[in-house]
C-alpha positions in Angstrom: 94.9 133.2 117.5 93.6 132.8 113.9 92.3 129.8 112.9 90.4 128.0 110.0 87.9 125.6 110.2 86.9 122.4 107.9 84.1 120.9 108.5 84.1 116.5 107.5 81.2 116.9 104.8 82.9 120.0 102.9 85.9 117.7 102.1 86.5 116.8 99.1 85.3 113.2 97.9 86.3 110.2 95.5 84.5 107.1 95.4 86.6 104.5 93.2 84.7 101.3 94.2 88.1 99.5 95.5 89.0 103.0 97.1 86.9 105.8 99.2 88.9 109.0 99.9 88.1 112.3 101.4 90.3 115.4 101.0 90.4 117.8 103.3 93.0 119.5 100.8 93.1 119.8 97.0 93.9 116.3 95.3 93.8 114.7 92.1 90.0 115.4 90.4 89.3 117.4 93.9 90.6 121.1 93.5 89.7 123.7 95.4 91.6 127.4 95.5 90.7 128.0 98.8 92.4 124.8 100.4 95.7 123.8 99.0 97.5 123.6 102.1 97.8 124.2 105.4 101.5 125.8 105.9 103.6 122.8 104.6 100.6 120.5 105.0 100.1 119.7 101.6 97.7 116.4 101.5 95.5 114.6 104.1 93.3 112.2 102.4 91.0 109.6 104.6 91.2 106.9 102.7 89.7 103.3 102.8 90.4 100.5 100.5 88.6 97.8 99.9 89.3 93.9 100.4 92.1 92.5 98.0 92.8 95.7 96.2 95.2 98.7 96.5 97.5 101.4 94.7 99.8 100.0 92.0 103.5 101.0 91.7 103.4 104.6 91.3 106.2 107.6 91.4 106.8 110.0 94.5 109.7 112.7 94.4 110.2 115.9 97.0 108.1 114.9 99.8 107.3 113.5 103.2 104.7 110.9 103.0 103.1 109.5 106.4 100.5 106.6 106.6 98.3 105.9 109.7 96.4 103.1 109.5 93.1 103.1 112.1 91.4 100.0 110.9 93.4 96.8 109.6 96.8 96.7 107.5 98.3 97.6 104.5 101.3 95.8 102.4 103.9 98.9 101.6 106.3 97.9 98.5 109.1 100.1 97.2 112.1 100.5 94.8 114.7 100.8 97.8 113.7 97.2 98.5 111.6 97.8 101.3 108.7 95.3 101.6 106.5 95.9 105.3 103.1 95.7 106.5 101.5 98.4 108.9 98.5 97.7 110.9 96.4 99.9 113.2 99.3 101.5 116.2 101.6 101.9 113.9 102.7 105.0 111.6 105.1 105.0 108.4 107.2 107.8 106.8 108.4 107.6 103.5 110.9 110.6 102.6 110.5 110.4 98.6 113.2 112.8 98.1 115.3 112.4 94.8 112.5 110.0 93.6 111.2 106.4 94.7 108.3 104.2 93.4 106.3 102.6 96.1 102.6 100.4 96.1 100.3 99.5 98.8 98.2 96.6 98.7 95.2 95.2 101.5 96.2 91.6 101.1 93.4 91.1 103.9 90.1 88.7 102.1 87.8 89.7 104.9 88.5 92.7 106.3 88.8 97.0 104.2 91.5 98.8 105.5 91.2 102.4 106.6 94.1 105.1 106.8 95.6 108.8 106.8 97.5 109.6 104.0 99.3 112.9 104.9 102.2 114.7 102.4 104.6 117.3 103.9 106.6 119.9 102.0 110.4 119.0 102.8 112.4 121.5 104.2 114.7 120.9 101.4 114.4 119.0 97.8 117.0 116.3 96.7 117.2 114.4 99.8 117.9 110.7 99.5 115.0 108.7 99.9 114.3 106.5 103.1 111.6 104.4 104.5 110.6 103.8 108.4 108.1 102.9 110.2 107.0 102.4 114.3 104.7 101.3 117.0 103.1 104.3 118.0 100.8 101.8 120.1 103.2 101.5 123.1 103.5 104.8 123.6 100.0 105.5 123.7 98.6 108.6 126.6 95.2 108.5 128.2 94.6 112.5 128.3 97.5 113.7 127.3 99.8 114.0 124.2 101.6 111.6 122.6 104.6 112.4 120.3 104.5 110.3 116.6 106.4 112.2 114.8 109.1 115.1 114.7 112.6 116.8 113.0 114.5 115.2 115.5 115.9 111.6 114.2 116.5 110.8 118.3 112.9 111.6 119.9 109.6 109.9 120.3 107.8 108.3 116.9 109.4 108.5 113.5 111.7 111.5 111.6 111.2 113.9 108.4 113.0 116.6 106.8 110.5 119.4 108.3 110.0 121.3 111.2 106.9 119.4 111.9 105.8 117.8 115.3 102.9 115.9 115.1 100.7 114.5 118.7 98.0 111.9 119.1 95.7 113.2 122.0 93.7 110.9 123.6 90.7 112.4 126.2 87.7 111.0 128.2 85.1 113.4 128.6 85.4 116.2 130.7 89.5 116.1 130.6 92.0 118.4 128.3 94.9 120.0 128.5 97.1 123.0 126.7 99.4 122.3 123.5 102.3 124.1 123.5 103.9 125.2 119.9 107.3 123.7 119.6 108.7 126.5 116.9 107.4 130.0 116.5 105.9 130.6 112.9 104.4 127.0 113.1 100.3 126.4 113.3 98.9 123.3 114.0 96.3 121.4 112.1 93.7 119.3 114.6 92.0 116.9 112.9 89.3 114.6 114.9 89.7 110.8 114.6 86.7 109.9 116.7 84.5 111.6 119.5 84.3 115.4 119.9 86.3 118.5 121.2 86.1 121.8 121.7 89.4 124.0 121.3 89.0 128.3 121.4 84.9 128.4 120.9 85.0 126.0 118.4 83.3 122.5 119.3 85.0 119.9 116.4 83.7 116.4 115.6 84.2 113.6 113.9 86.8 114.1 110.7 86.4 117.7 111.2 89.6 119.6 111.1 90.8 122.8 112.4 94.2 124.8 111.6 95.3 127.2 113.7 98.2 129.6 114.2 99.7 133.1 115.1 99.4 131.4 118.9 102.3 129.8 121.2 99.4 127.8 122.8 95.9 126.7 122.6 93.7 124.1 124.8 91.8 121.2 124.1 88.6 120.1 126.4 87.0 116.5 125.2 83.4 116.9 125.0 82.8 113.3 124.7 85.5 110.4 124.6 87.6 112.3 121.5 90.9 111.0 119.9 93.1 113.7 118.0 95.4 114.1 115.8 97.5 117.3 115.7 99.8 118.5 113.0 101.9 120.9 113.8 103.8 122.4 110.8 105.8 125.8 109.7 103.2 127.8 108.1 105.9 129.6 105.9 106.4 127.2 102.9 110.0 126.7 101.6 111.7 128.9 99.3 111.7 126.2 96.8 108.2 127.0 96.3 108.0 130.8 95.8 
């Protein structure tokens, strides 16, 4: 098993006043050779924005964009007509494809919102764009995995044009349990949402992430009350991009 390890205060940071965002992977004024990507993973920015403020109509083309708020909600606009609101237990996909312009906007007066902005490499470029989003709140596990997110358009949590499962893991102290890889030449990024964890000999904490591959399993042990959010994504990136 190899892996690679992140820890929260060596991400990258931008502090815009209306927005906060750390990068655990090269973006905008952040750049940094070393972390580009992880596989297909291209982006996962920890952002929070303030009261009344948010990102103005901007263009996306050729990827798979996924927002998880964990703190309040966030007004999503776009150019396919799509006009929704996603609050904390709920996750959105957005497959930009042959192009689409989109904003998001905290409407809230009293209250920032917090979110995961995460980009994917599509399997494929020139797809036509689409929009979804779920509850991911129904489904939730108490130490166990639970399934956002995957290729398949019929299983658990939304869709995108990748070979990419991605698990919420929620564990009281004490309890874990063994992720299996759903593809072979797939690694899985763990990033920690709250609490702490230890997976291999690595103990993880809050916002640190860890990617790991060249496994068909690994296990996680809470070492406190820990939530998790795995990524698993091929580590081979499409021949578009060679």
């Amino acid at each position: 098993m190899k892996t690679v390890y992140h820890k929260a205060d060596t991400r990258g940071h931008a502090n815009h006043g209306w927005l906060n965002s750390y990068h655990t992977f090269s973006f905008a004024g952040y750049q940094n050779p070393e972390r580009t990507h992880f596989g297909v993973l291209r982006v996962l920015n920890d952002d929070t924005v303030t009261q009344g403020m948010g990102f103005g109509t901007h263009p996306h083309r050729d990827m798979e964009i996924i927002s998880i708020p964990l703190e309040g909600d966030l007004e999503h606009k776009d150019s396919m007509g799509t006009t929704a609101v996603i609050k904390k237990g709920e996750i959105q996909v957005m497959s930009a494809g042959t192009g689409v312009m989109h904003s998001e906007y905290n409407k809230n007066k009293d209250q920032a919102v917090k979110f995961l902005q995460i980009w994917v490499f599509p399997r494929e470029v020139g797809v036509e764009p689409r929009y979804d989003q779920k509850s991911i709140k129904e489904g939730e596990k108490i130490n166990g995995f639970q399934q956002i997110l995957s290729p398949n358009k019929n299983d658990d949590g939304v869709w995108i044009h990748q070979d990419a499962w991605f698990n919420l893991a929620n564990f009281t102290k004490g309890n874990g349990k063994n992720y299996m890889l759903n593809k072979k030449g797939n690694g899985v990024y763990a990033f920690v949402l709250k609490g702490s964890a230890k997976i291999g000999d690595r103990i993880l904490n809050e916002r640190d992430g860890l990617g790991i591959w060249d496994t068909q399993s690994f296990n996680i042990e809470a070492v406190e009350d820990t939530e998790i959010l795995l990524m698993e994504v091929p580590m081979e990136l499409p021949a578009y991009l060679k």
